[in-house]
C-alpha positions as CSV (number, residue, x, y, z in Angstrom):
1,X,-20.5,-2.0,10.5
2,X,-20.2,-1.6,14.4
3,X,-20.5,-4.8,14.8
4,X,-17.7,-7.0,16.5
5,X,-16.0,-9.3,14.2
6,X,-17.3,-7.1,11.0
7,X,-14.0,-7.5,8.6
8,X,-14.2,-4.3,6.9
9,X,-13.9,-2.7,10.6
10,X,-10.8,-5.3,11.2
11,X,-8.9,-4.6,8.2
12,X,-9.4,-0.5,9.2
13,X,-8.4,-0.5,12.3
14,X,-5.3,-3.1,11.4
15,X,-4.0,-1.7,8.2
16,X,-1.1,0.1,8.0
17,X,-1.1,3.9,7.0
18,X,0.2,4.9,3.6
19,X,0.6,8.3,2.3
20,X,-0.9,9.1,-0.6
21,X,1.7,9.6,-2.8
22,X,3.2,6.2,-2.2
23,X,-0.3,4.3,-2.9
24,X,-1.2,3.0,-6.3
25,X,-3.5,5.0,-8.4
26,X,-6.8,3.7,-8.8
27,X,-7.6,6.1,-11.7
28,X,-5.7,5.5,-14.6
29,X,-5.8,9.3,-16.2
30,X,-4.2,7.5,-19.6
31,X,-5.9,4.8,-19.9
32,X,-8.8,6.8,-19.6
33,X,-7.5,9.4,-22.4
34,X,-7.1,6.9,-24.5
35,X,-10.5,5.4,-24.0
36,X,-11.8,8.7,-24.8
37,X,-9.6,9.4,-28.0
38,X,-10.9,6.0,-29.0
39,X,-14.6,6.4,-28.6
40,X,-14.1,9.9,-30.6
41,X,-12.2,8.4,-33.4
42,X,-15.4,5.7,-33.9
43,X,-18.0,8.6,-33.7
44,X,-19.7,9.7,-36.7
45,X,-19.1,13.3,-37.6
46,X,-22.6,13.9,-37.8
47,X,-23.1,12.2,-34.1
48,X,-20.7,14.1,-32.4
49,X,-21.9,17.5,-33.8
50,X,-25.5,16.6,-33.0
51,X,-24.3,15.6,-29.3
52,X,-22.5,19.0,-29.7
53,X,-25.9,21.2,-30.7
54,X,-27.8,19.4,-28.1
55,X,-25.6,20.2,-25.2
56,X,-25.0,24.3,-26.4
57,X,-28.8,24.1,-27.1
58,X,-29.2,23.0,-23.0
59,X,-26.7,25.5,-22.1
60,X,-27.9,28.5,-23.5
61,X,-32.0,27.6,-22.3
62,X,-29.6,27.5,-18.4
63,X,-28.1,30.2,-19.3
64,X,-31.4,32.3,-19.9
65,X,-33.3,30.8,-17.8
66,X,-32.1,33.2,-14.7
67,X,-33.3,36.0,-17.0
68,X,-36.8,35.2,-18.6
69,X,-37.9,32.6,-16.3
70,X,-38.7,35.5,-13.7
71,X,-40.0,38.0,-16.0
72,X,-43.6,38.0,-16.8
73,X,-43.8,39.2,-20.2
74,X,-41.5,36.6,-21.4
75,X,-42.2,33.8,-19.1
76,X,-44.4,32.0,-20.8
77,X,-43.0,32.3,-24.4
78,X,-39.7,31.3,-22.8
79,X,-41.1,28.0,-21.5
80,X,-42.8,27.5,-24.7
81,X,-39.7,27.7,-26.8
82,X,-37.5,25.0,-24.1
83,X,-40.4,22.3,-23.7
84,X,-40.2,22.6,-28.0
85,X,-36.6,22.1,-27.8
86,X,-36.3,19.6,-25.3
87,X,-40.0,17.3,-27.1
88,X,-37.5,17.7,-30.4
89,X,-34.4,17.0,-29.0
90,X,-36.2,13.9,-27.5
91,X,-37.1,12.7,-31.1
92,X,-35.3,12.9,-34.0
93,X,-33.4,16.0,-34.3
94,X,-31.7,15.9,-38.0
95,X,-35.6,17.0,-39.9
96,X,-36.1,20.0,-37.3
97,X,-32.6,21.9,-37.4
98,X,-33.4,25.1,-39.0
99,X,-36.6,25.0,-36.5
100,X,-34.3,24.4,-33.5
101,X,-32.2,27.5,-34.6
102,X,-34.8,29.7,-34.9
103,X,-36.6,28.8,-31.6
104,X,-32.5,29.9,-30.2
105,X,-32.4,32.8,-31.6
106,X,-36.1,33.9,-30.1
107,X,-34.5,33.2,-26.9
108,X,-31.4,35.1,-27.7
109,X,-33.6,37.7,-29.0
110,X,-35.6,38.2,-26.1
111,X,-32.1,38.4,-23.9
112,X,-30.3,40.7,-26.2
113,X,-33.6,42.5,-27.4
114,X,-36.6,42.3,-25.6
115,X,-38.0,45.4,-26.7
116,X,-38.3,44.2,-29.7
117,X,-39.6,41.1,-28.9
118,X,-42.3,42.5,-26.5
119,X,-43.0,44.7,-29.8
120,X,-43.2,41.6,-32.0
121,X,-45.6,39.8,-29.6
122,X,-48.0,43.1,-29.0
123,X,-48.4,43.1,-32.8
124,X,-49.3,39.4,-32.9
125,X,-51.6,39.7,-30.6
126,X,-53.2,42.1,-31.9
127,X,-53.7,41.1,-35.3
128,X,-55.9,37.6,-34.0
């Protein structure tokens, strides 16, 4: 780009300045909108809700992450619950619903209640 005669370097140091204001927009914000607004109009109910699921699904594992990924009675169980939702979400989703909720709410469970939880897995344990 240092080089002399390099036309992008030419046209730089040549062109005139122009506040920002006065340019032209190279985003279009309603173009875009309306882009949008069309693509969400096409979208199967059932599409968008699954896209929906999916994404809260990814949030909440971020979300409690921070929390179980460091504590050692829960560690392991935690990571066991997000590779099972991320393999499913990586298939077909629509057949494993109510096994995706319930894998959630063992996560929420062990946020909200991990006495509980600890309780729950001690038992297991203990009856193999």
């Amino acid at each position: 780009m240092q080089k002399e005669g390099n036309l992008w370097l030419h046209l730089w140091e040549t062109a005139k300045s122009v506040p920002a204001v006065k340019q032209a927009p190279l985003f279009d914000e309603d173009l875009a909108v309306d882009g949008i607004l069309d693509n969400l109009e096409d979208i199967q109910p059932v599409k968008l809700l699954k896209q929906l699921f999916v994404s809260l699904l990814g949030m909440g594992f971020v979300v409690a992450e921070a929390t179980l990924s460091a504590d050692e009675n829960f560690s392991e169980l935690f990571y066991e619950c997000k590779d099972f939702v991320v393999r499913t979400c990586q298939e077909s989703i629509n057949e494993k619903v109510q096994d995706l909720c319930q894998v959630y709410e063992t996560v929420e469970a062990m946020l909200l209640k991990p006495e509980e939880v600890l309780k729950a897995m001690r038992q297991q344990l203990s009856e193999k």
